[in-house]
N, C-alpha and C positions, 0 to 999 in steps of 0.2 A: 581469400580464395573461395572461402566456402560460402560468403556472401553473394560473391559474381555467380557461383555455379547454379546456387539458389534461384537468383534472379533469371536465370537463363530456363531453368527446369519449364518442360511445355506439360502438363498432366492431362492424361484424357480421361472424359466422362461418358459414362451413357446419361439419357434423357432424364430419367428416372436418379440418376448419381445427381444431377443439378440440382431436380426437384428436391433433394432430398438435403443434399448436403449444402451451406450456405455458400458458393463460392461469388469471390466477391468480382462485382462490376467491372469490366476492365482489365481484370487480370488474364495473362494470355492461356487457353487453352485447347484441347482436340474435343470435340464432339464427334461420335461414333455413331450409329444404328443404321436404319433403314431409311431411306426416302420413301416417305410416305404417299398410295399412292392418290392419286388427282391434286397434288398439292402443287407442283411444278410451277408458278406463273412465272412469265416472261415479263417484267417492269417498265422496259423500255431504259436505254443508254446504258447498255451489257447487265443490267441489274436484274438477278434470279431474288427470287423466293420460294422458298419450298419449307419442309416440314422433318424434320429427322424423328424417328418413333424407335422405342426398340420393345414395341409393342403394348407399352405401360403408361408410357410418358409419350409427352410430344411438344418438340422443341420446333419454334418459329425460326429459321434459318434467311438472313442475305446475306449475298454476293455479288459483287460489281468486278467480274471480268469473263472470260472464257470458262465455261464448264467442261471437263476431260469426256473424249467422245464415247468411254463405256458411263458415264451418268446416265440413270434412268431410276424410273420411280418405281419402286418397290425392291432395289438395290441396294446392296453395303457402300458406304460412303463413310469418309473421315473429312472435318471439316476443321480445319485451325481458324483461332481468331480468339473473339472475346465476347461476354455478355454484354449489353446497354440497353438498358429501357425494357428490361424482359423477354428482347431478342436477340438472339446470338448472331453476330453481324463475322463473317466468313470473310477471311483473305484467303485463302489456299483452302482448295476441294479436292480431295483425293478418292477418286471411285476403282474400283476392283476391276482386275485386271486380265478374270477372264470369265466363264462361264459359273467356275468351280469354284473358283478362291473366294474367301471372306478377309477380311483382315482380322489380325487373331482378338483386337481386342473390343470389334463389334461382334465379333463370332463370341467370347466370352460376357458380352451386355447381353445381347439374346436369348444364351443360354441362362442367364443370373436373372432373366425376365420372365422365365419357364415356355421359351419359344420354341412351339415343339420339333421345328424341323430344323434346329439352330447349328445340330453335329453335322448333318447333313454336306453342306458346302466345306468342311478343312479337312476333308483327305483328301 
């Protein structure tokens, strides 16, 4: 049981968490921060590239489908998937859901990045 539950665990990182900590190739996880901004490019055949920052670090981001329509650059964003080849390649994009909100655990990489206006968006 506690094999399966293992294998199932999704862990998130900020950019800076990657950079720092070795996680390995392939293994599934959340990447948090901000969409960095002018990084945005369109690929062609639904395929995004973009840049996730949490001000420190900066992680090279794709995805190959629909992006959720509050995504924008300079935005909180969660992205699941895995590392390969030095870029973190993105199944599921999860961007905030309204003006205000952060998700808590890019609100907490921001803050752990000494982003100064990081309290700002969780009340």
């Amino acid at each position: 049981v506690l094999s399966a539950f293992e294998e199932n665990i999704v862990f998130f990182y900020s950019p800076t968490d990657i950079a720092e900590i070795n996680v390995a190739e392939g293994r599934r996880i959340r990447l948090g921060g901000l969409v960095e901004e002018g990084s945005v490019k369109k690929a062609g055949g639904a395929v995004v590239n973009f840049r996730v920052t949490d001000l420190t670090t900066v992680i090279a981001v794709t995805y190959k489908g629909l992006l959720p329509d509050l995504f924008s650059e300079g935005q909180g964003v969660v992205a699941e998937g895995a590392l390969q080849g030095g870029v973190f390649r993105a199944d599921e994009v999860l961007a905030k859901h309204d003006e205000t909100y952060m998700p808590p655990e890019v609100q907490d990489a921001l803050e752990k990045a000494g982003h100064p206006g990081a309290k700002k968006g969780s009340e």
